[in-house]
Backbone as CSV, one residue per row, in Angstrom:
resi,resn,N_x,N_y,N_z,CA_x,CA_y,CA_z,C_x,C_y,C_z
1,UNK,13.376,9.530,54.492,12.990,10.637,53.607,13.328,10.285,52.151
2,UNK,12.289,10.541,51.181,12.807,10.191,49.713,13.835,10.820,49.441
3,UNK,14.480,10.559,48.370,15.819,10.775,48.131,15.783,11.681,47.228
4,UNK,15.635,12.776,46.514,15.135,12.993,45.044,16.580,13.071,43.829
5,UNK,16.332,12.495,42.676,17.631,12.728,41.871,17.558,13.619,40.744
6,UNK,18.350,14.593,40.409,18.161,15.462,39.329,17.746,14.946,37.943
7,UNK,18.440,13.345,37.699,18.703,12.883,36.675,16.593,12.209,36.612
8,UNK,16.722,11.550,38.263,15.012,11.422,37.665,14.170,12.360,37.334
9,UNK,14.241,13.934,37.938,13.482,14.855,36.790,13.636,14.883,36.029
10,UNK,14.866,14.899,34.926,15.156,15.973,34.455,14.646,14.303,33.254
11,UNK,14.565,12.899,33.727,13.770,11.862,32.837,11.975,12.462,32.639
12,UNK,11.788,12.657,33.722,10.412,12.600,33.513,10.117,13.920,33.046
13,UNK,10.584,15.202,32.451,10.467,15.976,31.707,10.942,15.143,30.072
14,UNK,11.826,14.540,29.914,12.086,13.862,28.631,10.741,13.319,28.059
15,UNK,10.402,12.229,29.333,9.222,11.670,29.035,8.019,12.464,28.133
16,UNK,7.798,13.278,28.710,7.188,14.444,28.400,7.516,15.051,26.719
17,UNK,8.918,15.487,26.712,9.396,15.134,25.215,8.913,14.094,24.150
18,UNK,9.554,13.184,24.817,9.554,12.086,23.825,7.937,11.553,23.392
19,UNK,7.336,11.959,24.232,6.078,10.934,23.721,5.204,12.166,22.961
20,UNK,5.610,13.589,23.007,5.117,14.467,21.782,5.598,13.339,20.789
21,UNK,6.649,13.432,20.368,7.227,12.803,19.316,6.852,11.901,18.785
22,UNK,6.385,10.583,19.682,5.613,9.555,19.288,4.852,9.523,19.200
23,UNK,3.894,10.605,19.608,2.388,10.864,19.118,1.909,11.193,17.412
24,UNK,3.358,12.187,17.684,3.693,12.431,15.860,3.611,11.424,15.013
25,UNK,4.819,10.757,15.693,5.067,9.481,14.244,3.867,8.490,14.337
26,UNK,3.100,8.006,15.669,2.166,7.223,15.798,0.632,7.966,14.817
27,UNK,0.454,9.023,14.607,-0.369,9.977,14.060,0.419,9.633,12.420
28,UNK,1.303,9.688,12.047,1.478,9.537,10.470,1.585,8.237,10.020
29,UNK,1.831,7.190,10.744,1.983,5.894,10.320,0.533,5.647,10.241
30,UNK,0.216,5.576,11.483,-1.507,5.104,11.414,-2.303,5.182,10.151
31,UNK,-2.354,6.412,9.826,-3.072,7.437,9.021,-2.084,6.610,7.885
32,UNK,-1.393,6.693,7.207,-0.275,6.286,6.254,-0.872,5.090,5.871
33,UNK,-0.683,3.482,7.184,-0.479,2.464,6.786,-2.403,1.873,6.819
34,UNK,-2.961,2.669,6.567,-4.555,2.160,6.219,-4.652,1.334,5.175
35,UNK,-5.270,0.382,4.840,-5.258,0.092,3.393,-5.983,0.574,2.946
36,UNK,-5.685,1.150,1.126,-5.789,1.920,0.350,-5.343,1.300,-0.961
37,UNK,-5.734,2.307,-2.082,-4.735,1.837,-2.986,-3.652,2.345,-2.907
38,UNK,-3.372,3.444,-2.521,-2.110,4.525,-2.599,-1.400,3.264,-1.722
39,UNK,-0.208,3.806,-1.684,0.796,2.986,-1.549,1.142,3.203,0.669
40,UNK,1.274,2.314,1.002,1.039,2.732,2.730,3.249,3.768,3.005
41,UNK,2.536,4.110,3.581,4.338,4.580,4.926,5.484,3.115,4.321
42,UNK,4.805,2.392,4.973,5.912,1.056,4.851,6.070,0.425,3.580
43,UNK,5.062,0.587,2.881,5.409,-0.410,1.545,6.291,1.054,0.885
44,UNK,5.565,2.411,0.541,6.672,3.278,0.655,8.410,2.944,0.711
45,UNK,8.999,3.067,1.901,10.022,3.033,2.672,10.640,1.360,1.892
46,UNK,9.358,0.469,1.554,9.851,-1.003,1.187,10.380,-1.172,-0.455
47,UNK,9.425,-0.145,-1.173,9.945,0.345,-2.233,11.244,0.712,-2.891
48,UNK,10.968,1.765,-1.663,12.306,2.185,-1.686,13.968,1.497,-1.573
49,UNK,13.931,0.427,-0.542,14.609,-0.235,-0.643,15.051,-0.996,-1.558
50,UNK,13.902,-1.436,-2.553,13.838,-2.366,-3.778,14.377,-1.903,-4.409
51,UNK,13.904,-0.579,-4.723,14.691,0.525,-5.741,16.389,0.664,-5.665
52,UNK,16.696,0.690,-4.481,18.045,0.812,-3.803,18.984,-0.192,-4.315
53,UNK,17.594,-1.471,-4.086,18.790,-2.451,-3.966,19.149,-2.554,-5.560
54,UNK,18.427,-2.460,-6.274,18.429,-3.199,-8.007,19.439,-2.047,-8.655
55,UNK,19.493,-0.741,-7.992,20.157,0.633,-8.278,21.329,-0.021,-8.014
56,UNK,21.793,-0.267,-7.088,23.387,-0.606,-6.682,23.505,-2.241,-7.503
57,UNK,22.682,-3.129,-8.041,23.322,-4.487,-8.374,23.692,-3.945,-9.990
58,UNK,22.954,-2.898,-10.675,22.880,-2.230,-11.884,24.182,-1.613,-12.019
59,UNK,24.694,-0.675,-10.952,25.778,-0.206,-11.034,27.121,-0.792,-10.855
60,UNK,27.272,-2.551,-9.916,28.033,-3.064,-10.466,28.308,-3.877,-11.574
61,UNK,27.441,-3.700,-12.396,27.100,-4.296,-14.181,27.647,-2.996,-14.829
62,UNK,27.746,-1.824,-14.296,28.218,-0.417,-15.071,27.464,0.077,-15.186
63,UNK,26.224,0.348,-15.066,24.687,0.964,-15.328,23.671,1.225,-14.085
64,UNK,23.188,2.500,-14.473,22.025,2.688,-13.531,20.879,3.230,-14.413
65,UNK,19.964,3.873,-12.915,18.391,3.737,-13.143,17.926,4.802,-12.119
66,UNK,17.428,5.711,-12.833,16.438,6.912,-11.774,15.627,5.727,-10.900
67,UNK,15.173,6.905,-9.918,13.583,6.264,-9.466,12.760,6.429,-10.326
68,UNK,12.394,7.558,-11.267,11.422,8.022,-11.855,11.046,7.055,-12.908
69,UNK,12.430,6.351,-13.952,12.741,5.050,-14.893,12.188,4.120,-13.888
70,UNK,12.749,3.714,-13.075,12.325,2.323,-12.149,11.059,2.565,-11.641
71,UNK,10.364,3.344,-11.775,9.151,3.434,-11.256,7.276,2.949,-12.049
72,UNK,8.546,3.871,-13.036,7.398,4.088,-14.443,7.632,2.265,-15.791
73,UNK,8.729,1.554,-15.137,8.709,0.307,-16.000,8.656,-1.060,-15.247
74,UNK,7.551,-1.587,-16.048,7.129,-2.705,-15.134,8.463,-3.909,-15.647
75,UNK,9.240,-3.894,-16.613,9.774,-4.902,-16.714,11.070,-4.731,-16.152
76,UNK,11.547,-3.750,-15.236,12.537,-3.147,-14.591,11.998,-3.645,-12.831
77,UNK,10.710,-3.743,-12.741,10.199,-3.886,-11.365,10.576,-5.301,-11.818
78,UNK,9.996,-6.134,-12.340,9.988,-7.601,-12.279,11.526,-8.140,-12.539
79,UNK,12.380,-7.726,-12.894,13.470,-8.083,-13.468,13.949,-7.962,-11.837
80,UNK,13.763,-6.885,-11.098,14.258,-6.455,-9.871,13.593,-7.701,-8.426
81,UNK,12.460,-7.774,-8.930,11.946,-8.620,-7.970,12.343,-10.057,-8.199
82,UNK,12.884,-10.545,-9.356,13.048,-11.680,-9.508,14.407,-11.943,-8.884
83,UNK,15.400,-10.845,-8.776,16.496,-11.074,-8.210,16.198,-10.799,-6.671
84,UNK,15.678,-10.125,-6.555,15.795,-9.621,-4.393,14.232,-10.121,-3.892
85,UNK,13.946,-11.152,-4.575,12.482,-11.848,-3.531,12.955,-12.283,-2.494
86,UNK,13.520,-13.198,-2.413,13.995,-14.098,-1.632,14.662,-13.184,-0.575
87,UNK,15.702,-11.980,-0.861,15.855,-11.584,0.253,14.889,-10.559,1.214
88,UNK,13.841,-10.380,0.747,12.673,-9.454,1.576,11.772,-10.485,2.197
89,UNK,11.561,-11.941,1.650,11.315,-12.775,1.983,12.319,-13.171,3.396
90,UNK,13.113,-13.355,3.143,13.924,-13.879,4.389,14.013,-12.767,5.698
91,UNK,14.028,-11.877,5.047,13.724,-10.195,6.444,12.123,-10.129,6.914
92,UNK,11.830,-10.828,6.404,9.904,-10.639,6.749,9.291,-9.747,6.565
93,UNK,9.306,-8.978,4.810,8.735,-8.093,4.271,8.402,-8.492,2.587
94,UNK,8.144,-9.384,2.840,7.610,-10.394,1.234,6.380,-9.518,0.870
95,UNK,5.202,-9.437,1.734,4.031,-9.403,1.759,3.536,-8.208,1.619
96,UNK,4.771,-6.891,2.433,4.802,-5.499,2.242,4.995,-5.391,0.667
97,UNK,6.255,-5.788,0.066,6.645,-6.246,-1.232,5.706,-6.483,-2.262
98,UNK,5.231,-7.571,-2.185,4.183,-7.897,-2.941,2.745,-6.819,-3.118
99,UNK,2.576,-6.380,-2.218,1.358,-5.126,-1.932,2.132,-4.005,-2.708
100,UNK,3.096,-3.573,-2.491,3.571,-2.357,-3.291,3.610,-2.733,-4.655
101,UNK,4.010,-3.832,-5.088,5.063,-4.244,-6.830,3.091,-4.031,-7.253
102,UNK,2.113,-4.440,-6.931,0.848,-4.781,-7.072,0.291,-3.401,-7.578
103,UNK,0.489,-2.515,-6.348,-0.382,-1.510,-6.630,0.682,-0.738,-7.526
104,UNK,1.885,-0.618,-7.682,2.230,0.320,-8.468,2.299,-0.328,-10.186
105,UNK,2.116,-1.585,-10.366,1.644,-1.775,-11.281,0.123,-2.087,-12.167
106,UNK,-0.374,-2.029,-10.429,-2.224,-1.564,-11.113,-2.343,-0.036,-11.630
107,UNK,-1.634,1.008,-11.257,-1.346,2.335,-11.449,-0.862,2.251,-13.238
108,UNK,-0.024,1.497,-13.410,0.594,1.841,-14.564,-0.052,1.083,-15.873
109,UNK,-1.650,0.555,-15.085,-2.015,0.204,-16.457,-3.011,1.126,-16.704
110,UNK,-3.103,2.463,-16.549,-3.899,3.438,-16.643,-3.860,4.382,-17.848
111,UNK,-4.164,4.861,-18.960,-3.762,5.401,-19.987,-2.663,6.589,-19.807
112,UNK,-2.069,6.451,-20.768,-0.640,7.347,-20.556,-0.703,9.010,-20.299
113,UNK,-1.727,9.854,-20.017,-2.024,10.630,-19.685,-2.107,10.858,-17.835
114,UNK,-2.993,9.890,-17.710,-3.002,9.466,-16.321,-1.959,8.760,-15.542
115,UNK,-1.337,8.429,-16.114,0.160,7.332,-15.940,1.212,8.678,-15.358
116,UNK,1.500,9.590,-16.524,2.350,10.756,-16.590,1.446,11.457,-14.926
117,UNK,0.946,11.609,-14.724,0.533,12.852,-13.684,0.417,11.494,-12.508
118,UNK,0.164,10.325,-12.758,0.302,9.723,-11.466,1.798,9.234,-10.971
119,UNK,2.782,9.534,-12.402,4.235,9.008,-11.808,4.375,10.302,-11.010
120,UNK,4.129,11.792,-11.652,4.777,12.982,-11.027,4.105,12.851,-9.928
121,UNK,2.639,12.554,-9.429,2.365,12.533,-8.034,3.082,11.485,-7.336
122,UNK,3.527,10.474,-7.430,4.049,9.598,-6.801,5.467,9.530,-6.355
123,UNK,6.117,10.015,-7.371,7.489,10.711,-7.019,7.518,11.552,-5.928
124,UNK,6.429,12.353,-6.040,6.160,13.626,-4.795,6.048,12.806,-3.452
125,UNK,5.151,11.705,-3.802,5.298,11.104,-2.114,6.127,10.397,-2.055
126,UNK,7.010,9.984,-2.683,7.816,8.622,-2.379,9.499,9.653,-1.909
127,UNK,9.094,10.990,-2.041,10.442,11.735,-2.163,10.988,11.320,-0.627
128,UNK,12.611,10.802,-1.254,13.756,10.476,-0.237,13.787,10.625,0.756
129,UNK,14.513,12.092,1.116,14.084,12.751,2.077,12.849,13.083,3.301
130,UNK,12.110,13.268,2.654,10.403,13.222,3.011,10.482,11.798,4.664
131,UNK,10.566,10.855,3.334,10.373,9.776,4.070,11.332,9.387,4.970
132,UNK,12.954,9.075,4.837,13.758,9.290,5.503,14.023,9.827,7.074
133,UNK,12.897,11.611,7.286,12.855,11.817,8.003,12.190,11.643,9.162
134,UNK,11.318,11.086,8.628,10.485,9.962,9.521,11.304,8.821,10.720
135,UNK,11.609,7.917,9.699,12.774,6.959,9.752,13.954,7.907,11.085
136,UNK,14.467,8.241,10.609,15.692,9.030,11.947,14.534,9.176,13.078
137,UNK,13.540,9.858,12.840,12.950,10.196,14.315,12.940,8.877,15.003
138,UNK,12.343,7.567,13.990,11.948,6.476,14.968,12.948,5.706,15.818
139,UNK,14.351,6.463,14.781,15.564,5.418,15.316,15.786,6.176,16.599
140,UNK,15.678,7.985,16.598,16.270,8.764,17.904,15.312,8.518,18.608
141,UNK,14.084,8.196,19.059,12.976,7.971,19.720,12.639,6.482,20.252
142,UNK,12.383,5.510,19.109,12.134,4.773,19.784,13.273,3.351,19.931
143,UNK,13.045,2.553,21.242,13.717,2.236,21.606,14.040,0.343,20.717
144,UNK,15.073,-0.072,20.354,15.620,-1.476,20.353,14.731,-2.489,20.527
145,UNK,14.038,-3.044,19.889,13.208,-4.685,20.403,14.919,-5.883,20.369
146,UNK,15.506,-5.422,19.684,16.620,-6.480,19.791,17.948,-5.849,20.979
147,UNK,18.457,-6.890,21.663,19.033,-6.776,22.570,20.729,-6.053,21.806
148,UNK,20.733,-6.906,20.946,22.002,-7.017,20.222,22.579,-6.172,19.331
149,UNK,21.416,-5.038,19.132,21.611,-3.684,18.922,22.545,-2.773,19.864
150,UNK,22.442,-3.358,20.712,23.006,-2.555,22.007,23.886,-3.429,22.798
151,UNK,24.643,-4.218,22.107,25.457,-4.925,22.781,26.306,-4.378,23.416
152,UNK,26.726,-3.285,22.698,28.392,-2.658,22.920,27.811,-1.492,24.252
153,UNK,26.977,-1.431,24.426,26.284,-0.582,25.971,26.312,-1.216,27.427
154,UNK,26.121,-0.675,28.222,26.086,-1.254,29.555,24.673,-2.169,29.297
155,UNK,25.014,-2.656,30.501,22.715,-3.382,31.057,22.278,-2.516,31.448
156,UNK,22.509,-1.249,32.062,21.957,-0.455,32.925,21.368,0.384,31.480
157,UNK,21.908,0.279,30.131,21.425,1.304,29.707,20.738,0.908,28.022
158,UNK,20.189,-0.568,28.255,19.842,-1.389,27.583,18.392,-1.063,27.528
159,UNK,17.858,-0.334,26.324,16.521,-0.385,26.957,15.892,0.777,27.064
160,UNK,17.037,1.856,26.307,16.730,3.003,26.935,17.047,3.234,25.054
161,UNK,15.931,5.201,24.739,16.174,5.359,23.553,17.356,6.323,23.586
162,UNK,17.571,6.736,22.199,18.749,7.235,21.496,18.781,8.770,22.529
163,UNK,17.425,9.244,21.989,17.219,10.346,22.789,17.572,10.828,24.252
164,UNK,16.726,9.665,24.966,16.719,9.734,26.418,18.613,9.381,26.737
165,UNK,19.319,8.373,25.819,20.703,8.026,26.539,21.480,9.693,25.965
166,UNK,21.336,10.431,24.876,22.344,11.667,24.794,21.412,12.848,25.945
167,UNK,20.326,13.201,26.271,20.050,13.744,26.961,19.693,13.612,28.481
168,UNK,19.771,12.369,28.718,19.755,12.121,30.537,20.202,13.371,31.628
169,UNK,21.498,13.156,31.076,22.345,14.322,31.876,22.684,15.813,31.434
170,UNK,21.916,16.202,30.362,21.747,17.625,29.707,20.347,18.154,30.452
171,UNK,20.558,19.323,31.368,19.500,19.530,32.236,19.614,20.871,31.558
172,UNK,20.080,21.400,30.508,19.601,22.517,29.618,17.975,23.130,29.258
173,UNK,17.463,21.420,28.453,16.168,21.681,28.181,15.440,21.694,29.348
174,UNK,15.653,21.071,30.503,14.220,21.534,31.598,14.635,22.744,32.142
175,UNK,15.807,23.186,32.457,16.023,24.540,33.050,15.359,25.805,32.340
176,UNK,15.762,25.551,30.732,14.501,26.830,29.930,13.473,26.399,30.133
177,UNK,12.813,25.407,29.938,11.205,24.967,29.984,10.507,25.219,31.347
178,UNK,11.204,25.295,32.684,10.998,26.099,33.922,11.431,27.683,34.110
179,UNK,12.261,28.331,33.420,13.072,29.317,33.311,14.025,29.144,34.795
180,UNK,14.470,28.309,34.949,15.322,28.608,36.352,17.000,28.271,35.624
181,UNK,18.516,28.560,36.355,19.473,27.826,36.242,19.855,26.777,36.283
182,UNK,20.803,26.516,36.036,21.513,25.494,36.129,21.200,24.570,37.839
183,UNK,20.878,23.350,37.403,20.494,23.142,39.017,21.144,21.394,38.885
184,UNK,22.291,21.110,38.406,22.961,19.843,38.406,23.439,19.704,39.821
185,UNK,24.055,20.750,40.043,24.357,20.447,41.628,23.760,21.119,42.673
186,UNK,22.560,20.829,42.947,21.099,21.655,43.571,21.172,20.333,44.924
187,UNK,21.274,21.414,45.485,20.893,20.293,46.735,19.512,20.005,47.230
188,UNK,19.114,18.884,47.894,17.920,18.166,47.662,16.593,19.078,48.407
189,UNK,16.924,20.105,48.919,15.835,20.903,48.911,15.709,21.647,47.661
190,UNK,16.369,22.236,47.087,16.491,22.677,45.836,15.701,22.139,44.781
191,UNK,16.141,20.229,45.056,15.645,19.452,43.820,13.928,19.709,44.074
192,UNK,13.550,19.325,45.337,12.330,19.418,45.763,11.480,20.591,44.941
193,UNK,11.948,21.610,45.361,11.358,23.166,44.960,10.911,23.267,43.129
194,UNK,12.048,22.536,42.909,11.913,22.100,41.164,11.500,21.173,40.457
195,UNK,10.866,20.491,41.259,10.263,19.084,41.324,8.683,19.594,41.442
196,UNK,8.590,20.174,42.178,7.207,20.930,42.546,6.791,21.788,41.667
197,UNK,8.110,22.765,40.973,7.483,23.722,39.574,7.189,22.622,38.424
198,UNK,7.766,21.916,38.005,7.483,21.225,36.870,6.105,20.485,37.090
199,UNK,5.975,19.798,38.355,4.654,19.386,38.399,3.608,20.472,38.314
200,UNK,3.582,21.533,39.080,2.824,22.606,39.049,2.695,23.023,37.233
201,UNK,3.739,22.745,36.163,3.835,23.518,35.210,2.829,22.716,34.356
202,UNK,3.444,21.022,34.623,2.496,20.339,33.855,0.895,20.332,34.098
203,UNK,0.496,20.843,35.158,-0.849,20.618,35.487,-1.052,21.885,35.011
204,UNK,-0.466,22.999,34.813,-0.877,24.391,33.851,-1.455,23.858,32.130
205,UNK,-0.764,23.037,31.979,-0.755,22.365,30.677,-1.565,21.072,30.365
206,UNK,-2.690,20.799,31.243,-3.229,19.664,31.680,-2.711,18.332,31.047
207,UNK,-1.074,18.647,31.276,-0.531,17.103,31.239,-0.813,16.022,32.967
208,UNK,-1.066,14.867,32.794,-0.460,13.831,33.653,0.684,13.692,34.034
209,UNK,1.391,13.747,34.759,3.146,13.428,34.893,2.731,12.148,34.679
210,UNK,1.693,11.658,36.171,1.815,10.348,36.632,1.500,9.437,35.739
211,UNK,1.007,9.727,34.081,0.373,8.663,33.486,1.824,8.997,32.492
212,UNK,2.413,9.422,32.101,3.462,9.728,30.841,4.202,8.733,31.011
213,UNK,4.419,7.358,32.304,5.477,6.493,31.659,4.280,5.471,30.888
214,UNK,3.737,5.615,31.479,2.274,4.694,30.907,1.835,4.536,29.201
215,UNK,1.741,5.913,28.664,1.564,6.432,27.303,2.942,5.880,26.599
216,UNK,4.287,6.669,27.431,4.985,5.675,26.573,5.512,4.642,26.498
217,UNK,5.321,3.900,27.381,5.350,2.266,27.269,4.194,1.773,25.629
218,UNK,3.076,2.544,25.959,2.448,1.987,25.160,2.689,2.762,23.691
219,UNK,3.183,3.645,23.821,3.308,4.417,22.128,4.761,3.182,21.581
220,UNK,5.782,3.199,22.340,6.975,2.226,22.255,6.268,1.244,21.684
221,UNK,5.531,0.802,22.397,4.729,-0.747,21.568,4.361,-0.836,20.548
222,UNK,3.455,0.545,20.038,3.005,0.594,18.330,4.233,0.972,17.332
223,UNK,4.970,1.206,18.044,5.872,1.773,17.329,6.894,0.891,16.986
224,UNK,7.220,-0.291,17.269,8.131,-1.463,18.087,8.590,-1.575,15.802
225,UNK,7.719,-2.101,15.516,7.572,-2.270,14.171,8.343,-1.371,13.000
226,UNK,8.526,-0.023,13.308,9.030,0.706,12.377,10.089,1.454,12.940
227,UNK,10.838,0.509,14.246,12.470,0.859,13.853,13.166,-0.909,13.479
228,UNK,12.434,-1.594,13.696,12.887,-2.944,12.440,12.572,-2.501,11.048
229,UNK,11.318,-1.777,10.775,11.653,-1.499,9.520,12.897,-0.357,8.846
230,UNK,13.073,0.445,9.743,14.404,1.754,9.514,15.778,1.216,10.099
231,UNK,15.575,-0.404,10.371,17.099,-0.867,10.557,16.935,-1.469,8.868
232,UNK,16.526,-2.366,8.566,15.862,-2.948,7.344,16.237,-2.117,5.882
233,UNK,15.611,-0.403,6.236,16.051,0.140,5.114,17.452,0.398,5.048
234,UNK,18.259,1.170,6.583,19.458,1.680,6.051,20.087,0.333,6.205
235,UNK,20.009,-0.732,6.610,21.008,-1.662,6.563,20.984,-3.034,6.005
């Protein structure tokens, strides 16, 4: 007789979670990283870093620099790139680099009318926060391409995202999302009975159970790219 385990529902309701989520971020990157002139998600986020980094080498000289200053002067970008090429080069984001320093200085050869309303629009998208929050989702969502991220973890739990390892054993969210109790220690007819509402619930909702590890195997894959880039920025 199958065995059933609370912990495997209460995954394959996560599943279910998590790949809303990655539909999200897979829906704004896409859309984001088109080429354009506007500046993509990643060269964004790559910017930003540039900005970061030349901000902190400035401040151990005694001096700093808005974004809004570093944005709006090209001899502040080049002064900046001449010192940190080599290291965006060596992380394998030269090329992101080069595409941003490009377009935000094709922008700034625009008459100073147009210059002024394209820094204030650009500030608007490039805002911190904004972008940032992106970034956290991909780190709580998606999972490690490097092993060594996760050294200090078991094997058993190598492999697995941020999300899925703090909520495995929190059977909170499927108990409201079925309206039933607490069912951690449900014995295996029990599990059955609740095993059967959630499937019953998802087919109310014309989800697949059976295809959701499928979707996110493959959303994980597009996504593989922009938590190297959100290790990259904060670190």
């Amino acid at each position: 007789m199958e065995k059933i385990s609370a912990i495997e529902i209460n995954k394959l309701y996560l599943r279910y979670l998590e790949n809303k989520e990655l539909r999200n971020l897979y829906k704004v990157f896409s859309k984001e990283d088109k080429e354009s002139e506007e500046l993509s998600y990643s060269e964004k986020i790559i910017f930003r870093k540039y900005y970061k980094l030349y901000k902190q080498y400035l401040q151990k000289k005694g001096a700093t620099i808005t974004f809004s200053t570093f944005l709006e002067s090209q001899e502040k970008i080049d002064e900046a790139e001449e010192i940190f090429r080599t290291y965006f080069f060596t992380n394998g984001y030269n090329n992101q680099l080069s595409s941003a320093i490009k377009k935000v200085k094709d922008l700034l050869q625009t008459d100073l009318g147009a210059k002024k309303h394209w820094i204030k629009y650009t500030e608007s998208k490039f805002r911190k926060d904004r972008l940032e929050e992106q970034l956290v989702k991909v780190l709580w969502y998606v999972i490690p391409e490097k092993k060594g991220i996760n050294v200090h973890w078991s094997k058993e739990i190598i492999g697995v995202s941020l999300y899925e390892l703090t909520y495995i054993e929190d059977f909170s969210h499927i108990c409201k999302f079925l309206s039933i109790g607490d069912f951690r220690d449900a014995h295996e007819g029990e599990l059955m009975i609740i095993r059967l509402n959630l499937y019953k619930k998802f087919r109310s909702m014309k989800i697949k159970y059976n295809e959701l590890e499928e979707e996110y195997t493959r959303l994980q894959a597009e996504l593989k790219k922009y938590y190297d880039l959100a290790l990259f920025y904060y670190f």
